[in-house]
C-alpha positions as a Markdown table, in Angstrom:
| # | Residue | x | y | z |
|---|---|---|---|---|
| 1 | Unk | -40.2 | 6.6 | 16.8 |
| 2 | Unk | -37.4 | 8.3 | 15.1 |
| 3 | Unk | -35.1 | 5.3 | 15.3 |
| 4 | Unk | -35.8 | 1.8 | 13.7 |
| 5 | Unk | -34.8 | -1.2 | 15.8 |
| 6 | Unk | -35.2 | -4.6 | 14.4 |
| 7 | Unk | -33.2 | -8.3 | 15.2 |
| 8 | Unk | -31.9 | -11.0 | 12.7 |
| 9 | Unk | -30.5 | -13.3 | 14.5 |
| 10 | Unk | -27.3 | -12.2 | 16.5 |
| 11 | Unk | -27.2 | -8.7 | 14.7 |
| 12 | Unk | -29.0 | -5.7 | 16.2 |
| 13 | Unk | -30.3 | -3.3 | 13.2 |
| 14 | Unk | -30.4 | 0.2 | 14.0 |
| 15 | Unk | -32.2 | 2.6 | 11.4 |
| 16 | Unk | -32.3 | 6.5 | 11.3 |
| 17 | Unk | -35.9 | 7.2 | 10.4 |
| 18 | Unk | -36.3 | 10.5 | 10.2 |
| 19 | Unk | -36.3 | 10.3 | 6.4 |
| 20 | Unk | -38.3 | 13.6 | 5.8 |
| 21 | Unk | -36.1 | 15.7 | 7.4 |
| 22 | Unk | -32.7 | 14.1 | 6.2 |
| 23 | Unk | -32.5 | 12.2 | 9.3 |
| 24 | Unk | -31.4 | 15.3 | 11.2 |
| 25 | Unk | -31.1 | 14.4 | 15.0 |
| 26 | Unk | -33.4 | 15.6 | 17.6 |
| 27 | Unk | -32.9 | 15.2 | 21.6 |
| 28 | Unk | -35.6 | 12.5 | 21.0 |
| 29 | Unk | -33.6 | 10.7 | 18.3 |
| 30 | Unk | -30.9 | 11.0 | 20.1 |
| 31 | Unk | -32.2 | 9.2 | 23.2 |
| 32 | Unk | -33.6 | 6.3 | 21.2 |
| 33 | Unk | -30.3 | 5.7 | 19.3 |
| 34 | Unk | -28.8 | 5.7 | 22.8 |
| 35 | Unk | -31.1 | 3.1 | 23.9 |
| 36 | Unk | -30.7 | 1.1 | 20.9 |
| 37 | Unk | -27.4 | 1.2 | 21.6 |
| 38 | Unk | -27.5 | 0.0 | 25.1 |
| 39 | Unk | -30.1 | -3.1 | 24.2 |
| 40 | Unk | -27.1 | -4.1 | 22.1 |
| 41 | Unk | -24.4 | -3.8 | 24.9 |
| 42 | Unk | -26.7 | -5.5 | 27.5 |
| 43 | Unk | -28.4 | -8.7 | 25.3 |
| 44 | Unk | -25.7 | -11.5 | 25.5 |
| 45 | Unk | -27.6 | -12.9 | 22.2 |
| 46 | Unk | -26.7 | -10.4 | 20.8 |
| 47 | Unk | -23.2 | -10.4 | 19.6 |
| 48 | Unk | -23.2 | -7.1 | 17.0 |
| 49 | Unk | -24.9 | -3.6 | 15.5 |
| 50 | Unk | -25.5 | -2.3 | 12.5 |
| 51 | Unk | -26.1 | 1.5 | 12.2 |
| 52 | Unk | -27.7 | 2.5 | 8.8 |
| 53 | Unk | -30.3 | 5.0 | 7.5 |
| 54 | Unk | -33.6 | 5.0 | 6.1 |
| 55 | Unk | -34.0 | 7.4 | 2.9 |
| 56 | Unk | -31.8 | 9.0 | 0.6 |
| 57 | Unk | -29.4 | 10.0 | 3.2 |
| 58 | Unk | -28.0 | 9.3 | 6.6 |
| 59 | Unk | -28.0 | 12.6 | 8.0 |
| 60 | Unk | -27.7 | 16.2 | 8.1 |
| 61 | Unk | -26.8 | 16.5 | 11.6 |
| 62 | Unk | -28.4 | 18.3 | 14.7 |
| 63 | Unk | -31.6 | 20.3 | 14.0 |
| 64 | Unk | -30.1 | 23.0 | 15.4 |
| 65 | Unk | -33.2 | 24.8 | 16.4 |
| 66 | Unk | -34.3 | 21.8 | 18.5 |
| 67 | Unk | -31.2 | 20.6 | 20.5 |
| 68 | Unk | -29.3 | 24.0 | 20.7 |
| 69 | Unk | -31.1 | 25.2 | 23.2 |
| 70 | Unk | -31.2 | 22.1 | 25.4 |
| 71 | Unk | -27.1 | 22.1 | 24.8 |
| 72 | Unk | -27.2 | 25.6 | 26.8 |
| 73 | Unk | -29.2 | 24.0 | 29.5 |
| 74 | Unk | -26.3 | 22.1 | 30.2 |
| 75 | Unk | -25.8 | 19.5 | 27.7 |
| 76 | Unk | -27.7 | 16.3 | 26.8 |
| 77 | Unk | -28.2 | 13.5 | 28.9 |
| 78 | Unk | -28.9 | 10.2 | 28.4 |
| 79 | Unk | -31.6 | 7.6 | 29.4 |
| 80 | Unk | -30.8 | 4.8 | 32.1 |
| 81 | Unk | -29.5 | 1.4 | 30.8 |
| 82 | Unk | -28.7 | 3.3 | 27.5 |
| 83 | Unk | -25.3 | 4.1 | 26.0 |
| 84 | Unk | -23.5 | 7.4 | 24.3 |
| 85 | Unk | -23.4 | 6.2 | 20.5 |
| 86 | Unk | -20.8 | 8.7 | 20.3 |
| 87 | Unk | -18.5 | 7.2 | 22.6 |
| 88 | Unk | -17.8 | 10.4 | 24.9 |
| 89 | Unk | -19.4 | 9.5 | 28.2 |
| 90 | Unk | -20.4 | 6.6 | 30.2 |
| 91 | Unk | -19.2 | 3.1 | 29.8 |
| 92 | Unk | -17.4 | 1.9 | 26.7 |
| 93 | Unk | -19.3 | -0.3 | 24.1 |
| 94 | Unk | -17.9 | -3.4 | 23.9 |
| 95 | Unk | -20.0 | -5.3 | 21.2 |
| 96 | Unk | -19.0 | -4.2 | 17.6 |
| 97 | Unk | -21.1 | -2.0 | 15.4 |
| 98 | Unk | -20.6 | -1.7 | 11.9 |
| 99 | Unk | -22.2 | 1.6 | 10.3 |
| 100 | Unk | -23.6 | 2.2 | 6.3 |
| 101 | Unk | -23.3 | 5.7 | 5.2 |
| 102 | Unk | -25.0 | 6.8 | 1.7 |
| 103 | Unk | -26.3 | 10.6 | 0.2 |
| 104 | Unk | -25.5 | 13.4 | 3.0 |
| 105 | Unk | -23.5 | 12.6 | 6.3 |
| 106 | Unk | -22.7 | 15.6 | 7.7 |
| 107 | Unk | -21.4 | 16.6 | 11.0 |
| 108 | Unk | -22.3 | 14.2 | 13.8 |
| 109 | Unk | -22.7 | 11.7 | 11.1 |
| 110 | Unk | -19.2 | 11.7 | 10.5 |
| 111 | Unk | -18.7 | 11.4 | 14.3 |
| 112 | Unk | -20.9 | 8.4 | 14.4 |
| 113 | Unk | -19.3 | 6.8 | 11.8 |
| 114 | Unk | -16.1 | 7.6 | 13.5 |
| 115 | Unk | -17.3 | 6.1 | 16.8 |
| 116 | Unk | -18.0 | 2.8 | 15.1 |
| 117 | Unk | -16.0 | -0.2 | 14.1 |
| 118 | Unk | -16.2 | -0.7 | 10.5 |
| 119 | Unk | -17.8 | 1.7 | 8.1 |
| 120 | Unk | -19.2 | 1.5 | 4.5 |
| 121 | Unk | -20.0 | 3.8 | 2.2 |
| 122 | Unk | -22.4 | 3.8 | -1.1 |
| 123 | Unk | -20.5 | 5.2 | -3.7 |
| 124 | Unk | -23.1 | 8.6 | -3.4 |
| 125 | Unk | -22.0 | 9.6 | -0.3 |
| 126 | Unk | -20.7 | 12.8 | 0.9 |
| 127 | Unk | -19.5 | 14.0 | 3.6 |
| 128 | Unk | -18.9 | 17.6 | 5.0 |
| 129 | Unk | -17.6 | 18.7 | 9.3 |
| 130 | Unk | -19.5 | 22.2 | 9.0 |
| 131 | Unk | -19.4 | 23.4 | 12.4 |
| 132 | Unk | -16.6 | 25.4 | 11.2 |
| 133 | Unk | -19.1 | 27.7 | 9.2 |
| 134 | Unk | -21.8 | 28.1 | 12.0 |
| 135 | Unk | -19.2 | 29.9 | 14.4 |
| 136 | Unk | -18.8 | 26.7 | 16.2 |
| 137 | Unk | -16.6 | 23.6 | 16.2 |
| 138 | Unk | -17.6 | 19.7 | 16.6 |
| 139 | Unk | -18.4 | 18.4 | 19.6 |
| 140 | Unk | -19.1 | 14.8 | 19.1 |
| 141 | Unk | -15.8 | 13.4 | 18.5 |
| 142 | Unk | -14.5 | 14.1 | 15.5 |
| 143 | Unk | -11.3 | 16.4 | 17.0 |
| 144 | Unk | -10.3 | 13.2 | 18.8 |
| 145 | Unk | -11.2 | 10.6 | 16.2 |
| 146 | Unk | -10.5 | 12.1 | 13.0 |
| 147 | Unk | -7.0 | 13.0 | 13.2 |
| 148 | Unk | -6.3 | 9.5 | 14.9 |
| 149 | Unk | -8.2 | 8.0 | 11.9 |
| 150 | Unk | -7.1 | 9.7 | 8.7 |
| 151 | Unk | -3.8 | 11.7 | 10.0 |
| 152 | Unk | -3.3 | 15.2 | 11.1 |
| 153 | Unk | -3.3 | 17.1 | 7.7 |
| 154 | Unk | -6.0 | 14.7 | 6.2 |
| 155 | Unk | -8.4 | 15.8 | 9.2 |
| 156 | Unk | -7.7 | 19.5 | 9.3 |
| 157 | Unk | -7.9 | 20.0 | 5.6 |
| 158 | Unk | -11.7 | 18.8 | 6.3 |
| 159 | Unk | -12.6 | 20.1 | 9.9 |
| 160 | Unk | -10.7 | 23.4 | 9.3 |
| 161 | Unk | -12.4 | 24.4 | 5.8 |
| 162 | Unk | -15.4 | 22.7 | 6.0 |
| 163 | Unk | -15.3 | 21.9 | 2.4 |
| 164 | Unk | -17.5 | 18.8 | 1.3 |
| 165 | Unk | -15.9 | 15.0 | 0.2 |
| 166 | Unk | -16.9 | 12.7 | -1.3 |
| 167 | Unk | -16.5 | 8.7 | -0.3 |
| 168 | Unk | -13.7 | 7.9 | -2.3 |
| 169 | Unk | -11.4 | 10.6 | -0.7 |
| 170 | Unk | -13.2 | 9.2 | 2.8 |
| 171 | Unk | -11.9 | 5.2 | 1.6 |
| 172 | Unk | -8.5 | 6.9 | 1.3 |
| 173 | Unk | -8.3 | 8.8 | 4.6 |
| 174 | Unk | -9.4 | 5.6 | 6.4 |
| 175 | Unk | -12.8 | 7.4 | 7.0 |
| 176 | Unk | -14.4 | 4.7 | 5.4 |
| 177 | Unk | -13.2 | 0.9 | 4.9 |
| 178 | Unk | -15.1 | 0.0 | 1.5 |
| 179 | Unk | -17.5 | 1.9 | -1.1 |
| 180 | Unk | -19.9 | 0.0 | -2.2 |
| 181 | Unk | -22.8 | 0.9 | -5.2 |
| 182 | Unk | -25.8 | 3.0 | -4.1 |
| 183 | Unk | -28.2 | 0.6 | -2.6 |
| 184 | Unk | -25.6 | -1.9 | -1.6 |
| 185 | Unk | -24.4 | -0.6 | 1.6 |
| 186 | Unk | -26.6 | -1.9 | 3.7 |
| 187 | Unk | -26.6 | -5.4 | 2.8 |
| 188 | Unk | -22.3 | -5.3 | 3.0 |
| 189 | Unk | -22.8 | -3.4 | 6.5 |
| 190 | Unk | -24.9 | -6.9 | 8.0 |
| 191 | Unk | -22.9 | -9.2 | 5.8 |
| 192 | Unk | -19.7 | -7.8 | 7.4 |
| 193 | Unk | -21.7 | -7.7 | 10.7 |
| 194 | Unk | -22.5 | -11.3 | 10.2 |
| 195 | Unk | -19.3 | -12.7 | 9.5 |
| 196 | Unk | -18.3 | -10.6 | 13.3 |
| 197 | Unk | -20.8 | -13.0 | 15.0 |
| 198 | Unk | -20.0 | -16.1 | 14.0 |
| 199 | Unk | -16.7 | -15.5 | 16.0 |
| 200 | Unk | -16.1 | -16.3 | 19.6 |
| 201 | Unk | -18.1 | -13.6 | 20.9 |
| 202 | Unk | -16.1 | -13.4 | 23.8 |
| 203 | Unk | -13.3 | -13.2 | 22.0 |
| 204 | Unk | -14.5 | -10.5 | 19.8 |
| 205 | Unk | -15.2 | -8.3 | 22.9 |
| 206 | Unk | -12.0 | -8.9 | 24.7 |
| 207 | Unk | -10.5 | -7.6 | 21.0 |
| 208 | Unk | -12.4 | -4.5 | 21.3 |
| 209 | Unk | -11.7 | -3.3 | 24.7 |
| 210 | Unk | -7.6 | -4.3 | 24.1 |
| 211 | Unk | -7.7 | -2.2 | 20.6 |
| 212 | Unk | -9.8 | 0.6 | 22.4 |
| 213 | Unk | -7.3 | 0.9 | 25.6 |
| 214 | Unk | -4.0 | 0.9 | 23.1 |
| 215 | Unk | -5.9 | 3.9 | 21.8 |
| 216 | Unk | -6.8 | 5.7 | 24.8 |
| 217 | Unk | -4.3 | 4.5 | 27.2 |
| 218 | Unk | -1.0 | 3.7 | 25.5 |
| 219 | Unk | 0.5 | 0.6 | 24.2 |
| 220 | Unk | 2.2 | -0.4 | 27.5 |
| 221 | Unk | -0.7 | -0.4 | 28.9 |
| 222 | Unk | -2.8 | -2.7 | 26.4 |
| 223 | Unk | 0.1 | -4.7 | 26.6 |
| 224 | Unk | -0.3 | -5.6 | 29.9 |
| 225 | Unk | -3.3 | -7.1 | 30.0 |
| 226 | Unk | -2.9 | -9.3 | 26.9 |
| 227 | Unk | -2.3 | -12.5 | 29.1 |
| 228 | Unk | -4.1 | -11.5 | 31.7 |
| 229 | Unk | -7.7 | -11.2 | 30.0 |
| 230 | Unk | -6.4 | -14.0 | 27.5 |
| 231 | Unk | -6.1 | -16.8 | 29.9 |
| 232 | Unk | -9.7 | -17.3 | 31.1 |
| 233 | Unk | -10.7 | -17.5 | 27.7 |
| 234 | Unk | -8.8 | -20.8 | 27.3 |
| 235 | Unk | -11.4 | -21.7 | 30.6 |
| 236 | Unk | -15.0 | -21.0 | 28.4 |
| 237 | Unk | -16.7 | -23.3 | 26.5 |
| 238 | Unk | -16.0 | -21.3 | 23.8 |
| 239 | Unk | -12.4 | -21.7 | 24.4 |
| 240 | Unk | -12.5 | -24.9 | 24.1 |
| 241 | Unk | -14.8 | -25.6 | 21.5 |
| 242 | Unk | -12.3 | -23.4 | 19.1 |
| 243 | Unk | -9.6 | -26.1 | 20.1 |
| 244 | Unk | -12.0 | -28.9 | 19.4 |
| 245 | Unk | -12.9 | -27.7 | 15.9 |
| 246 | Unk | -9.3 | -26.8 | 15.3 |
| 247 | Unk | -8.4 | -30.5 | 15.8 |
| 248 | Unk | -11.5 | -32.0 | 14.9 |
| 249 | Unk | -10.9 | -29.7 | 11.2 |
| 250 | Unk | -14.2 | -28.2 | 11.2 |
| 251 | Unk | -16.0 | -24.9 | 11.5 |
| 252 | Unk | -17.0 | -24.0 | 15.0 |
| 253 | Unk | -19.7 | -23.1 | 16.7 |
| 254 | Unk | -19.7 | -20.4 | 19.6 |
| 255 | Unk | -22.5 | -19.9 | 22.3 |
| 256 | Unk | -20.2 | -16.8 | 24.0 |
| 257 | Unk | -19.7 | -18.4 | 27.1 |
């Protein structure tokens, strides 16, 4: 298994374990992140994901001589009951995922980090949209996400060169949200991860998919369903144990139903 999948508590663990090859991603890899991914979606114990990589870094993208060819065959496809990590086809994820980047993310790493939450970075990392250089461009998000993340000129200066960066210029182009010392990463990814699922889980979904269709589907439109999808939330008992604790002055305790 190219992908490490282990639970503490609410929190699903995902690890890229392809340590000897600088986690570059085969078609194999790929499908077992995917499925990872949908065991988080579809568990209702579990209430968020963290994405991190075994090694010194967490990844150098595709291996190219693997997966090219099956991207000529017509693209790659995904097992059933699992879910696109990069966020281009299928159902939307719901459940949050906070990702921990350190040494080399390259390509589709960026675009997995980009298709996350929350991101963190050890203060090693660096970061580099190649495609550029291989007579190619990137496929897995990055001309959608990265402008809307760090701003037009921020993005092209990065996807149009592909020139290397390190995580402090990613912390100030939004890429990342905090830089943390090498080895530290991981333990802020689940501690942020943590603090995620002690909210209303519920809650914390119906936040996601509002934040995700202002994105994709205009304001107005997010807008719209804010009372809708709010009022039967005020019907769960996790509604109403956040007014109980609220009055009783006390810290409360969700079951995300």
């Amino acid at each position: 298994m190219a992908i490490t999948v282990e639970r503490s508590g609410h929190l699903l663990l995902m690890g890229l374990d392809r340590a000897d090859k600088r986690n570059s991603f085969t078609t194999t890899m790929i499908g077992e992140l995917a499925a990872a991914y949908g065991e988080l979606e579809r568990d209702p114990q579990l209430r968020a994901g963290v994405l991190f990589a075994h090694g010194d870094h967490f990844t150098a993208g595709l291996d190219l001589a693997e997966v090219a060819p099956k991207l000529g065959e017509g693209g790659l496809s995904y097992p059933s009951g699992s879910l696109d990590p990069w966020g281009l086809q299928g159902p939307d994820r719901t459940k949050p995922v906070v990702a921990a980047a350190q040494g080399w993310c390259l390509t589709l790493g960026i675009e997995l980090l980009l298709a996350a939450d929350i991101r963190v970075a050890a203060a090693d990392t660096r970061f580099a949209q190649i495609e550029i250089q291989r007579g190619i461009y990137p496929f897995g998000g990055a001309t959608i996400r990265f402008p809307r993340t760090a701003g037009w000129g921020n993005a092209m200066r990065w996807l149009l060169t592909g020139d290397e960066f390190d995580a402090a210029e990613a912390h100030r182009i939004g890429l990342v949200q905090e830089v943390v010392p090498l080895g530290e990463q991981v333990e802020r990814a689940v501690e942020l991860a943590g603090r995620i699922a002690e909210q209303a889980p519920l809650g914390v979904r119906a936040t996601v998919v509002s934040a995700r269709r202002a994105v994709l589907e205009g304001e107005r439109a997010a807008a719209d369903k804010l009372v809708e999808e709010l009022l039967p939330l005020f019907g769960t008992e996790d509604g109403q144990e956040g007014v109980r604790s609220f009055l009783e002055r006390r810290k409360a305790v969700f079951q995300g139903r």
